[in-house]
Backbone as XML, in Angstrom:
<?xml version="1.0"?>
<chain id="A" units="angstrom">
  <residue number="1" name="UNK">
    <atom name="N" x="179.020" y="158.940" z="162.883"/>
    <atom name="CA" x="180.122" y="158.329" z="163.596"/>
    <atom name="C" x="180.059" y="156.804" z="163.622"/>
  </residue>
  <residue number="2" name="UNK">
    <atom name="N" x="178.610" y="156.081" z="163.736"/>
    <atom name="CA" x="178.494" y="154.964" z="163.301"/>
    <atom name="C" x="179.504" y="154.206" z="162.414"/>
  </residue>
  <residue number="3" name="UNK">
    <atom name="N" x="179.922" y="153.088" z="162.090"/>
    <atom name="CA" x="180.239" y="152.549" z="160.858"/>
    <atom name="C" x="179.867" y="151.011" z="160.294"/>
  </residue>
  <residue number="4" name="UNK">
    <atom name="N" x="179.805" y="150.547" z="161.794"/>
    <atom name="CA" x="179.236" y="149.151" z="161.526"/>
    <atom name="C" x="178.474" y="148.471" z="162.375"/>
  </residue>
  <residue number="5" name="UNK">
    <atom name="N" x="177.705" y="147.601" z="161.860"/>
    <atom name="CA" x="177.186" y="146.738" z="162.877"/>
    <atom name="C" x="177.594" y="145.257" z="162.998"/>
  </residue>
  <residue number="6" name="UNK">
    <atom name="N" x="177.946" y="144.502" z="163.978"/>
    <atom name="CA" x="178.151" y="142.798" z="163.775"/>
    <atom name="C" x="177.732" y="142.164" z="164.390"/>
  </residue>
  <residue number="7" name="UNK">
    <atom name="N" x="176.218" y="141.727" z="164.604"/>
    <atom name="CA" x="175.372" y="140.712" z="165.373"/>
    <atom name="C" x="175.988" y="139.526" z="165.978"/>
  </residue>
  <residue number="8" name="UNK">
    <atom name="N" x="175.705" y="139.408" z="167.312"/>
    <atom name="CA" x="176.272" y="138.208" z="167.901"/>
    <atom name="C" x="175.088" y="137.321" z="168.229"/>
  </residue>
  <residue number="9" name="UNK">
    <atom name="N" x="175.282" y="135.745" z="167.438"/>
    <atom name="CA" x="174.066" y="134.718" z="167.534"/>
    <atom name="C" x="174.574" y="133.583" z="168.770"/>
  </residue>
  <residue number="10" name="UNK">
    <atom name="N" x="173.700" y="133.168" z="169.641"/>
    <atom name="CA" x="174.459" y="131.916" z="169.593"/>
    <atom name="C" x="174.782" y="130.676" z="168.954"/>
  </residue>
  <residue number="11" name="UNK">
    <atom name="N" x="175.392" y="129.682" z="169.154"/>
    <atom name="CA" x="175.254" y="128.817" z="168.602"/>
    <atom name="C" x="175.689" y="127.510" z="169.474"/>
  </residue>
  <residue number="12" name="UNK">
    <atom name="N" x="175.383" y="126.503" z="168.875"/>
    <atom name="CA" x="175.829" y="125.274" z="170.049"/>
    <atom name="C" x="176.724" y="124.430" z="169.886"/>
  </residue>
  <residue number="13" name="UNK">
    <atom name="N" x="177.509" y="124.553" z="168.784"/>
    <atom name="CA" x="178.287" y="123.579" z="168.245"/>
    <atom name="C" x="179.198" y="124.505" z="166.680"/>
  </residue>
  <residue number="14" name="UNK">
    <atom name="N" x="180.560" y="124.858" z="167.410"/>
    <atom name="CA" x="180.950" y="125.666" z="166.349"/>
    <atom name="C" x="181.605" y="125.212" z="165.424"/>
  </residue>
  <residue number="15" name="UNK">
    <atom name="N" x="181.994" y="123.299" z="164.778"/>
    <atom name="CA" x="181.993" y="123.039" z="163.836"/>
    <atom name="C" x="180.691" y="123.119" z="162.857"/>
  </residue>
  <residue number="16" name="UNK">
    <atom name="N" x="179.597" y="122.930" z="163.454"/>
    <atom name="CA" x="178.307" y="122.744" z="162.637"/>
    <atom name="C" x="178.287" y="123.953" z="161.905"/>
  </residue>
  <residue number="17" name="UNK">
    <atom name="N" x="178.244" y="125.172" z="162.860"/>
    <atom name="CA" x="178.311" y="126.531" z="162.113"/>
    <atom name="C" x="178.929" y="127.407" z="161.511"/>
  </residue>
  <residue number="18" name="UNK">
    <atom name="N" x="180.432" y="126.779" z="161.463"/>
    <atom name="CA" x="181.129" y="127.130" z="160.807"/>
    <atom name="C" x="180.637" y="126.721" z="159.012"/>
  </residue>
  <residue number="19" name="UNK">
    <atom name="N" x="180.504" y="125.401" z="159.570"/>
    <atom name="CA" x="180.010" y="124.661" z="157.771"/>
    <atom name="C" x="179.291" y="125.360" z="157.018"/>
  </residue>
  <residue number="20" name="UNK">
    <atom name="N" x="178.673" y="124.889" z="158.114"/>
    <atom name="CA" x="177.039" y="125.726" z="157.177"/>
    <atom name="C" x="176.940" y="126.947" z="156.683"/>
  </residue>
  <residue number="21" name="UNK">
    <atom name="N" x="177.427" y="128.236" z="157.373"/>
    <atom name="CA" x="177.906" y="129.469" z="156.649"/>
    <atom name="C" x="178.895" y="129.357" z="155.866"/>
  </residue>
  <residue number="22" name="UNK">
    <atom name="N" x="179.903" y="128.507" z="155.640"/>
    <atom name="CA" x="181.103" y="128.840" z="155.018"/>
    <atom name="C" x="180.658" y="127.780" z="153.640"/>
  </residue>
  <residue number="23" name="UNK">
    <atom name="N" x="180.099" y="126.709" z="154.112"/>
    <atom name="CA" x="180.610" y="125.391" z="153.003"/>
    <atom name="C" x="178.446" y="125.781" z="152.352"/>
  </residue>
  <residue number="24" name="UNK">
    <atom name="N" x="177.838" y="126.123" z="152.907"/>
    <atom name="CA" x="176.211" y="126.334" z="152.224"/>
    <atom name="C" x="176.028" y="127.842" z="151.973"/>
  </residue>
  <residue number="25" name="UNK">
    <atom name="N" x="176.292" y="128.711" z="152.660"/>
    <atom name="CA" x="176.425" y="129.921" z="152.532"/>
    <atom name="C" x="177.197" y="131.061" z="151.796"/>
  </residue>
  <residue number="26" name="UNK">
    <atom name="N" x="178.179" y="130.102" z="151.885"/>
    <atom name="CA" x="179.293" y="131.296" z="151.107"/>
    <atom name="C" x="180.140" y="132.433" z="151.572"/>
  </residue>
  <residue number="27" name="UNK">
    <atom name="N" x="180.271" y="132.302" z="153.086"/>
    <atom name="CA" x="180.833" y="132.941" z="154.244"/>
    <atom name="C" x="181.819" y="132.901" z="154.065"/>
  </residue>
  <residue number="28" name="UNK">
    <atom name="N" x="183.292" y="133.526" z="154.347"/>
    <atom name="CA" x="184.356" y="133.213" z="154.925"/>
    <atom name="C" x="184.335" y="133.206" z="156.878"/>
  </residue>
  <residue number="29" name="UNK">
    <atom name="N" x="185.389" y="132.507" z="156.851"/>
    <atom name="CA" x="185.850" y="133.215" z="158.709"/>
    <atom name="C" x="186.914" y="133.824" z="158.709"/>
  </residue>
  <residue number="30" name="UNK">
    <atom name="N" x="186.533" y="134.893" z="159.697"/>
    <atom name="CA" x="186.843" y="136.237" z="159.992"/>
    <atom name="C" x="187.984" y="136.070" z="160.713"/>
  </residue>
  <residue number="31" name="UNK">
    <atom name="N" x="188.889" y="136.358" z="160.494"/>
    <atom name="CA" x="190.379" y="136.623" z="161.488"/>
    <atom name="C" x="191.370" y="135.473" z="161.288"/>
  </residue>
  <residue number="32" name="UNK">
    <atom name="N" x="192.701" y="135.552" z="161.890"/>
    <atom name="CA" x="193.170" y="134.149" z="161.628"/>
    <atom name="C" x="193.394" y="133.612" z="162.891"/>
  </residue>
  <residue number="33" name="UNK">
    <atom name="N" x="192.693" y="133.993" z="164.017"/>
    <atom name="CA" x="192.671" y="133.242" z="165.043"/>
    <atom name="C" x="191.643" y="132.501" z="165.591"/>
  </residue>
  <residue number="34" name="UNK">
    <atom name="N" x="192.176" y="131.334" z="166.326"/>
    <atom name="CA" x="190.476" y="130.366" z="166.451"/>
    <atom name="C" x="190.681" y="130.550" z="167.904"/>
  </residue>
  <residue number="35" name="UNK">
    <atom name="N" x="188.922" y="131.413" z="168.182"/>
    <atom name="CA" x="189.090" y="131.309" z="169.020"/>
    <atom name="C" x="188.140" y="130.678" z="169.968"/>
  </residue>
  <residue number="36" name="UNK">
    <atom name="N" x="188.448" y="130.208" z="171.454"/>
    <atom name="CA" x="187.960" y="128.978" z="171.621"/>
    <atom name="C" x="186.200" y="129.501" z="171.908"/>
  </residue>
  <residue number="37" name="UNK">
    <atom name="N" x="185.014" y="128.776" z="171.527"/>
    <atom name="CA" x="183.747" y="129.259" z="171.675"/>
    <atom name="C" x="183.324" y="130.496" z="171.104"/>
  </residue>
  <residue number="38" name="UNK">
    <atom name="N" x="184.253" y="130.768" z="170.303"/>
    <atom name="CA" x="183.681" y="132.168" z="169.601"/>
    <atom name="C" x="184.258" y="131.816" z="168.206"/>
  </residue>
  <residue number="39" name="UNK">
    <atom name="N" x="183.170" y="132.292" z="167.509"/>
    <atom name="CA" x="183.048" y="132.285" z="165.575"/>
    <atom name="C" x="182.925" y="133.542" z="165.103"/>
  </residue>
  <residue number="40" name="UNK">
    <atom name="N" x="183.549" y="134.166" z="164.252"/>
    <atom name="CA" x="183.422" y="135.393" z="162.904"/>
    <atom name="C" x="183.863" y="134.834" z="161.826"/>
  </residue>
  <residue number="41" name="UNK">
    <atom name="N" x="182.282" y="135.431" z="160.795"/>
    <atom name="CA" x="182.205" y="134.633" z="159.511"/>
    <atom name="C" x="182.208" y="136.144" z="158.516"/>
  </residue>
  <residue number="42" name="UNK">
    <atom name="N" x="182.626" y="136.176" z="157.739"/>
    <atom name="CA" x="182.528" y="138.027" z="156.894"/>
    <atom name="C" x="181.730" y="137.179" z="155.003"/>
  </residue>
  <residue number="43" name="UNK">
    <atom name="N" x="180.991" y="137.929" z="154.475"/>
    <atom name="CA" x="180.908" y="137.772" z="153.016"/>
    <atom name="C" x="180.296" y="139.447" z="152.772"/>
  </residue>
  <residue number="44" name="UNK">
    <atom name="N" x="181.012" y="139.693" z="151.679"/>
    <atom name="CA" x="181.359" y="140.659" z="151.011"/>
    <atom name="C" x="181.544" y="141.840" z="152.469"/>
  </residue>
  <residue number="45" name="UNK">
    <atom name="N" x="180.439" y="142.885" z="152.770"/>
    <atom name="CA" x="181.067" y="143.694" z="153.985"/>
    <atom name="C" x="180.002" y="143.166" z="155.242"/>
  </residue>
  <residue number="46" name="UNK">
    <atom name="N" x="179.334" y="142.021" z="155.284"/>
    <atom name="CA" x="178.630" y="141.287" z="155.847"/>
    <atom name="C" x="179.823" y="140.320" z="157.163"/>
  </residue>
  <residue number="47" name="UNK">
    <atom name="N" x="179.442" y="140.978" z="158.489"/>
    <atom name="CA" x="179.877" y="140.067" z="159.525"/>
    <atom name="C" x="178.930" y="140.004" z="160.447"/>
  </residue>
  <residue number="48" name="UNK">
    <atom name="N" x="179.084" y="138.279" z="160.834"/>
    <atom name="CA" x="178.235" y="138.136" z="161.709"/>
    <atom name="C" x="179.239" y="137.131" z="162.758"/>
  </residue>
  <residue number="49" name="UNK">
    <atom name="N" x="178.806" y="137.024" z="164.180"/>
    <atom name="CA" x="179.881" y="136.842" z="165.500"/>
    <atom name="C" x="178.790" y="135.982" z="166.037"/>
  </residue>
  <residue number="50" name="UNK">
    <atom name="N" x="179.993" y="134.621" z="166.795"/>
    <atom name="CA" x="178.564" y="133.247" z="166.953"/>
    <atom name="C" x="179.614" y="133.282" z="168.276"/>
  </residue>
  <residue number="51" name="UNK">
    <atom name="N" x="178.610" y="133.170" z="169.567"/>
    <atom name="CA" x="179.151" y="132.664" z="170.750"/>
    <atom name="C" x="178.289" y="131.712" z="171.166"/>
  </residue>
  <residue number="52" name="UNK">
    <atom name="N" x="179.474" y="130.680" z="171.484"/>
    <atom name="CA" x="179.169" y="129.279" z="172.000"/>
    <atom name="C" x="177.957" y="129.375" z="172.799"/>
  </residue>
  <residue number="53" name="UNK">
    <atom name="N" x="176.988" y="128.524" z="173.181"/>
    <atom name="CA" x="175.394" y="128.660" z="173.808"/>
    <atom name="C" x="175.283" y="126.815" z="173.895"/>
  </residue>
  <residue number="54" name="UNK">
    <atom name="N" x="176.220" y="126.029" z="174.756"/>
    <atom name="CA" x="176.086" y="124.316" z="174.211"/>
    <atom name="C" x="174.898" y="123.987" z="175.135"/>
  </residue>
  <residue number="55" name="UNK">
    <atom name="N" x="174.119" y="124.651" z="175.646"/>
    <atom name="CA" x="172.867" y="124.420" z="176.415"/>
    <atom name="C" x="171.072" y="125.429" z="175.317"/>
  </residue>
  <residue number="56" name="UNK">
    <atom name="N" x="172.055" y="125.780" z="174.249"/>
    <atom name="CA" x="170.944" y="126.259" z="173.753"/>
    <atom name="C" x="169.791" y="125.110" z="173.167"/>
  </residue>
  <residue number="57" name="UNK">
    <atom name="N" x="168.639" y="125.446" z="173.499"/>
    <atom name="CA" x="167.684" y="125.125" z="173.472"/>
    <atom name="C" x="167.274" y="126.063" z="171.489"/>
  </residue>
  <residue number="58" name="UNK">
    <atom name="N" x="166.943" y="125.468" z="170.879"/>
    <atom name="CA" x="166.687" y="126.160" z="169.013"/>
    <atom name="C" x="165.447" y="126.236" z="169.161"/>
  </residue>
  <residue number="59" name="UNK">
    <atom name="N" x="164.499" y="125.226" z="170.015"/>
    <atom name="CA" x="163.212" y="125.491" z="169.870"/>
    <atom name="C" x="163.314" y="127.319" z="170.806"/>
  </residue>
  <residue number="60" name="UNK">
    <atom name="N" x="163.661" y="127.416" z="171.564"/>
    <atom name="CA" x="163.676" y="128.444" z="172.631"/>
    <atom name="C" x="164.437" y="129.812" z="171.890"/>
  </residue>
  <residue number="61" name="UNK">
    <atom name="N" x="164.937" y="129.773" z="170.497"/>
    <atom name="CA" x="166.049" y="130.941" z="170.421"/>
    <atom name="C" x="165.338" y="132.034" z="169.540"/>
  </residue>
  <residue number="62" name="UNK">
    <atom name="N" x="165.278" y="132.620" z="169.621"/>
    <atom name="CA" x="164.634" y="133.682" z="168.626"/>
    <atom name="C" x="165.845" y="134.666" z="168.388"/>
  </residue>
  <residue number="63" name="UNK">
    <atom name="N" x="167.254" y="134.645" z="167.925"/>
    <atom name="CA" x="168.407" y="135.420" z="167.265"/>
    <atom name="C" x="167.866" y="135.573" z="165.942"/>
  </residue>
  <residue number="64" name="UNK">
    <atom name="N" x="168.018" y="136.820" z="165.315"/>
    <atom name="CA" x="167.434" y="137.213" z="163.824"/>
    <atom name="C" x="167.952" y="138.184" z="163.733"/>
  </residue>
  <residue number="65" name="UNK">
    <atom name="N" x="168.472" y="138.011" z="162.484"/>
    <atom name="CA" x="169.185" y="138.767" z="161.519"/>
    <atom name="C" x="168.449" y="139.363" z="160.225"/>
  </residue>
  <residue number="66" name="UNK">
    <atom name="N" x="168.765" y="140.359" z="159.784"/>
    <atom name="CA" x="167.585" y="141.383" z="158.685"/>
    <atom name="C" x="169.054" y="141.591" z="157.858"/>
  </residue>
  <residue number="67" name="UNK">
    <atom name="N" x="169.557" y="140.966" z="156.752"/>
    <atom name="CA" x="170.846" y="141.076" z="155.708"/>
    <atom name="C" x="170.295" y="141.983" z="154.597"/>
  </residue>
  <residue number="68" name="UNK">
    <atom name="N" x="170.973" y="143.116" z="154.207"/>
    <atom name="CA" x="170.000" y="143.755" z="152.915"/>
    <atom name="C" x="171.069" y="142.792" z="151.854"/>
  </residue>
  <residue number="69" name="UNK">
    <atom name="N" x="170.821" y="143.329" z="150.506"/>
    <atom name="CA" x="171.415" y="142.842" z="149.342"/>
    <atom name="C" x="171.165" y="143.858" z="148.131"/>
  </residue>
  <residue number="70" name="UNK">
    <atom name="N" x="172.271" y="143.940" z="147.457"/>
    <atom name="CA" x="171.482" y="144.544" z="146.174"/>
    <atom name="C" x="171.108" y="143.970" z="145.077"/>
  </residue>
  <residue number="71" name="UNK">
    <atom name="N" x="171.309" y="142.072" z="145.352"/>
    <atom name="CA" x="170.828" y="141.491" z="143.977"/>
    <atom name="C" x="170.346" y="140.200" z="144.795"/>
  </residue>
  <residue number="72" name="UNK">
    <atom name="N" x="168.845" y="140.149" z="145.598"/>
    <atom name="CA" x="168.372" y="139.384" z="146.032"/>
    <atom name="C" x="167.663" y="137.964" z="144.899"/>
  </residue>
  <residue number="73" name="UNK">
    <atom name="N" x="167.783" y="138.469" z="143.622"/>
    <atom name="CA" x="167.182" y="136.816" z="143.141"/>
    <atom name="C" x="168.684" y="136.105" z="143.085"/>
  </residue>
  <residue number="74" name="UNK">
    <atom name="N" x="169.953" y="136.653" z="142.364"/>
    <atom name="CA" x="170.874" y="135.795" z="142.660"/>
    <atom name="C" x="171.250" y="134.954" z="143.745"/>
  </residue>
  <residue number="75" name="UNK">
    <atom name="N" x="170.933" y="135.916" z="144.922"/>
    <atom name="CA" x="171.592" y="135.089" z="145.798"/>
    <atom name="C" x="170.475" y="134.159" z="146.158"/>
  </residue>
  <residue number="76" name="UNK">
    <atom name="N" x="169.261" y="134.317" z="145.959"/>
    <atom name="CA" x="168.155" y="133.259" z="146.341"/>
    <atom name="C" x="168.066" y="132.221" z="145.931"/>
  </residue>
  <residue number="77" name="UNK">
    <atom name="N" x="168.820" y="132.149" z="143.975"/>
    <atom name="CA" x="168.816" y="130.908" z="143.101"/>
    <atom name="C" x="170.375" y="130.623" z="143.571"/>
  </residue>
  <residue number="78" name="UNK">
    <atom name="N" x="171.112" y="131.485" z="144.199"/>
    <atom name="CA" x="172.465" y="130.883" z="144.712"/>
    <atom name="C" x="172.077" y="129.851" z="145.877"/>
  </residue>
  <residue number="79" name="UNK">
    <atom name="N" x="171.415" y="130.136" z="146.732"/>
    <atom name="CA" x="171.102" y="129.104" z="147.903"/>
    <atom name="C" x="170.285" y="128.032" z="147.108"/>
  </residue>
  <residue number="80" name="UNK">
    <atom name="N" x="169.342" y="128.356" z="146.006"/>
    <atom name="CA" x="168.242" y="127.228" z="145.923"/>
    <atom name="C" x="169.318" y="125.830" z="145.778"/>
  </residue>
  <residue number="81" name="UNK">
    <atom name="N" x="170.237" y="126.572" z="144.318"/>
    <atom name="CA" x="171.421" y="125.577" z="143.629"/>
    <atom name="C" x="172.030" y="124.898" z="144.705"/>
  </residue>
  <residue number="82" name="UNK">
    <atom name="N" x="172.680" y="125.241" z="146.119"/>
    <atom name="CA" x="173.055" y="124.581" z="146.693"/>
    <atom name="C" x="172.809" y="124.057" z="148.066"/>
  </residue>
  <residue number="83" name="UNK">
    <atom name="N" x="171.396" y="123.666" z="147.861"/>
    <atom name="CA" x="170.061" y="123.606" z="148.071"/>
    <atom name="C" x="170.176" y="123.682" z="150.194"/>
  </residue>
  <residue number="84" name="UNK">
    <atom name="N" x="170.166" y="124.998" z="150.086"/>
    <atom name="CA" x="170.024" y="125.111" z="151.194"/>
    <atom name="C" x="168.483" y="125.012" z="151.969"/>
  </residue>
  <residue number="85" name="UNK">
    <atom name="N" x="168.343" y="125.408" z="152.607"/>
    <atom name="CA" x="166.807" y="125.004" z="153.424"/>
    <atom name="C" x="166.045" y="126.791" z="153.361"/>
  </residue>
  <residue number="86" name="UNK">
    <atom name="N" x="164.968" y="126.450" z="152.627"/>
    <atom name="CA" x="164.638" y="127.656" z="152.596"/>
    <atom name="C" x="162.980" y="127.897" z="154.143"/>
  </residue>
  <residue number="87" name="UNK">
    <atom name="N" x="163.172" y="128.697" z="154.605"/>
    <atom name="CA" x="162.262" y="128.516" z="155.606"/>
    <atom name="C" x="160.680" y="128.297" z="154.762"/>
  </residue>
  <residue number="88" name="UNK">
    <atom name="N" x="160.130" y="127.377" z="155.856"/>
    <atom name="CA" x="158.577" y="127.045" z="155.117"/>
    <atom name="C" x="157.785" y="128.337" z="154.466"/>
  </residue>
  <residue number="89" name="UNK">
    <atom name="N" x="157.968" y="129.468" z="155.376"/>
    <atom name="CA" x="156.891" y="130.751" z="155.076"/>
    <atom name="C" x="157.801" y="132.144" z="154.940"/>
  </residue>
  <residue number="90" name="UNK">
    <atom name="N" x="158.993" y="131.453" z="154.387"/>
    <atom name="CA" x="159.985" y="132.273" z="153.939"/>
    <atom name="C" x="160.627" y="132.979" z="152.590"/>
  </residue>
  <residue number="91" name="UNK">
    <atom name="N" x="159.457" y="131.998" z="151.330"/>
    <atom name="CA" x="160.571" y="132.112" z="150.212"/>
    <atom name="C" x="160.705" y="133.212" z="149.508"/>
  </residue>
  <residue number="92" name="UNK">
    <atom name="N" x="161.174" y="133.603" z="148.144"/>
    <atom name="CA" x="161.495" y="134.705" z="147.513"/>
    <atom name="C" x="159.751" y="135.774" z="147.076"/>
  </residue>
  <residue number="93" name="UNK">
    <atom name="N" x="159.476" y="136.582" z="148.336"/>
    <atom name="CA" x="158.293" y="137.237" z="147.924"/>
    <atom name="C" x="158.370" y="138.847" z="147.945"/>
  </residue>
  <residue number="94" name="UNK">
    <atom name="N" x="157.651" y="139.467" z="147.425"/>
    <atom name="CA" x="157.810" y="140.895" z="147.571"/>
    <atom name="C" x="156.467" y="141.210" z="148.949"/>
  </residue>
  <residue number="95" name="UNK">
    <atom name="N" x="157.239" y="142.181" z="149.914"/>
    <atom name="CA" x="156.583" y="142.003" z="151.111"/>
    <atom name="C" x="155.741" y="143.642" z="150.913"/>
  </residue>
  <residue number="96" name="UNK">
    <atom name="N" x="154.600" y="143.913" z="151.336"/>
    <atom name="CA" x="154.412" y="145.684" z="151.425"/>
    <atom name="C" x="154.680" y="146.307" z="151.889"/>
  </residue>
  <residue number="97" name="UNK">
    <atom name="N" x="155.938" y="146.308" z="152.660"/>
    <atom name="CA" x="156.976" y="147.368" z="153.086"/>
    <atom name="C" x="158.076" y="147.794" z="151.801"/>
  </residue>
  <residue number="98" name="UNK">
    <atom name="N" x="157.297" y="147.488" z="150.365"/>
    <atom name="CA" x="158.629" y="147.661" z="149.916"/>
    <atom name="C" x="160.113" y="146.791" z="149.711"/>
  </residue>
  <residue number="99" name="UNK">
    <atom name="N" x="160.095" y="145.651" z="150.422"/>
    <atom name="CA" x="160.785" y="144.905" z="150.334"/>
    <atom name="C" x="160.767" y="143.809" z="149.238"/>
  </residue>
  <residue number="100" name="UNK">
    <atom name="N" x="162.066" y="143.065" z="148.731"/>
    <atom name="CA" x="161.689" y="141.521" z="148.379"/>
    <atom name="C" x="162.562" y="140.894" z="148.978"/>
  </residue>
  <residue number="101" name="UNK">
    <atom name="N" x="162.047" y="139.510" z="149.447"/>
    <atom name="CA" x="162.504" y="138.938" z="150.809"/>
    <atom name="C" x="162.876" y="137.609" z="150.751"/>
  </residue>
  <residue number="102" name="UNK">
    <atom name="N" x="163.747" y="137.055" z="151.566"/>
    <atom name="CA" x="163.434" y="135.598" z="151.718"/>
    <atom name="C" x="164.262" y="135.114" z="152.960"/>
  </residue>
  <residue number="103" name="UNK">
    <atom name="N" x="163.786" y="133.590" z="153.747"/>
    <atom name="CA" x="164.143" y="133.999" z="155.117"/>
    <atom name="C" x="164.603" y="132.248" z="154.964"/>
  </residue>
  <residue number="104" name="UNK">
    <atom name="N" x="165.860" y="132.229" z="156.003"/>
    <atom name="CA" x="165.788" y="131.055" z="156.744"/>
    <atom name="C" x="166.399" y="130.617" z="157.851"/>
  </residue>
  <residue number="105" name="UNK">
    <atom name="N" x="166.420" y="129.197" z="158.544"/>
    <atom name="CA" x="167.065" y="129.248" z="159.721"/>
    <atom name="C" x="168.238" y="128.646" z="159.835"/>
  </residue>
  <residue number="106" name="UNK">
    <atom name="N" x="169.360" y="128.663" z="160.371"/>
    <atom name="CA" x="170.729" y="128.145" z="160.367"/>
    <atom name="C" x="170.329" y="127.021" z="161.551"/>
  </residue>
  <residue number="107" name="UNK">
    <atom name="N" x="171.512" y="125.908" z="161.921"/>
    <atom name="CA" x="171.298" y="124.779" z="162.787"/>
    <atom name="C" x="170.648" y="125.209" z="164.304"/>
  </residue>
  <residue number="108" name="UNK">
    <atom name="N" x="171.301" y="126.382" z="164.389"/>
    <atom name="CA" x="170.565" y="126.496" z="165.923"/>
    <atom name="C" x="169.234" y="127.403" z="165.596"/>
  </residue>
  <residue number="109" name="UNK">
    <atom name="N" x="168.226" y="127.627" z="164.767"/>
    <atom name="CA" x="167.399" y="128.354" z="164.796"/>
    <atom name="C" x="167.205" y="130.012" z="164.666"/>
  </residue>
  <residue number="110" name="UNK">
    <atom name="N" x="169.040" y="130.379" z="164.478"/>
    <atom name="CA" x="168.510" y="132.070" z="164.006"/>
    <atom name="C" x="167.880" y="132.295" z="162.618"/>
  </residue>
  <residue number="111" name="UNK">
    <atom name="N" x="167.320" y="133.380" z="162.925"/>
    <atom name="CA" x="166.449" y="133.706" z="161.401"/>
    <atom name="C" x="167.522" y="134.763" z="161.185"/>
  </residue>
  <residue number="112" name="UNK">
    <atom name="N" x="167.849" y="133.969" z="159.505"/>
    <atom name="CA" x="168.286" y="134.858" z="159.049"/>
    <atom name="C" x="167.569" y="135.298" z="157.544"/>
  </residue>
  <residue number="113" name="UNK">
    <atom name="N" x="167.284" y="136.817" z="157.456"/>
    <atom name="CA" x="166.189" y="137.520" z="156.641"/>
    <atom name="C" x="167.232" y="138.211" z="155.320"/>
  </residue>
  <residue number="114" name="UNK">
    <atom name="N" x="166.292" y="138.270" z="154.316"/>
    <atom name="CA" x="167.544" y="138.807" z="153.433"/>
    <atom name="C" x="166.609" y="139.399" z="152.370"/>
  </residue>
  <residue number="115" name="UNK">
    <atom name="N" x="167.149" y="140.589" z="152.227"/>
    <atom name="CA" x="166.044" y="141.542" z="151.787"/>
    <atom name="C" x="166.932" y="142.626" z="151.032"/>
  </residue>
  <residue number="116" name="UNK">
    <atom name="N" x="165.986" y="143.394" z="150.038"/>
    <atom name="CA" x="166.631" y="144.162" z="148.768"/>
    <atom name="C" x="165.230" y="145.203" z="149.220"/>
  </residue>
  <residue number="117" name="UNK">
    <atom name="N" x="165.568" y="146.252" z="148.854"/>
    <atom name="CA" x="164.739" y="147.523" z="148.764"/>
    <atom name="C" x="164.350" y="147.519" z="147.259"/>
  </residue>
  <residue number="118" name="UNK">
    <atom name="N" x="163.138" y="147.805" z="147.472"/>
    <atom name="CA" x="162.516" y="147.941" z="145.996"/>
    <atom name="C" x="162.736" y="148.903" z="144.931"/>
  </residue>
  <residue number="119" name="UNK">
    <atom name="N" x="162.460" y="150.227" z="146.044"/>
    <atom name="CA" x="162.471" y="151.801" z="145.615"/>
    <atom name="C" x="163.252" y="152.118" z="145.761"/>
  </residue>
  <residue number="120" name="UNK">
    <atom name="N" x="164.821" y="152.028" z="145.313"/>
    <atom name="CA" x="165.807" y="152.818" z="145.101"/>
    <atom name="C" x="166.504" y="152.592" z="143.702"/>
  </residue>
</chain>
């Protein structure tokens, strides 16, 4: 009965995060209404929902996101090319869960993880 999931991050400043997913990421935004303190960004069946937080503290936020993919080196040499920030202890590795991975953080500090299954 499930069908979807759409994580809500905060964020502190919703021009910054709009950019950065849309203009570094490759996001669209979601709907055609703006609405005030709230963000939806969609790429391919990928949505994620940003509510305003203008007292957030980034050192303090721990929001994280786990994105699968089915063609994780593209999109990894897609971010390198437009040289997004790849987290220090984040980059393109195969993890022993089976995974290959790579992680980083958006302006306010969510981790966002992005990962391909090995074994299928």
């Amino acid at each position: 009965m499930l069908t979807d999931i759409n994580p809500k991050l905060p964020m502190r400043n919703k021009t910054l995060t709009r950019d950065y997913y849309i203009n570094k990421l490759g996001f669209e935004e979601y709907g055609n209404a703006d609405y005030d303190g709230y963000l939806m960004i969609q790429k391919d069946r990928i949505q994620i929902h940003f509510f305003e937080h203008k007292d957030l503290d980034p050192k303090e936020n721990y929001g994280q996101v786990y994105i699968r993919t089915d063609d994780i080196d593209t999109l990894y040499q897609s971010y390198l090319k437009n040289k997004v920030s790849i987290h220090p202890s984040g980059h393109l590795q195969i993890k022993p869960w089976g995974q290959k991975e790579f992680a980083m953080l958006d302006p306010d500090n969510n981790l966002l993880t992005f990962g391909q299954n090995l074994h299928t």
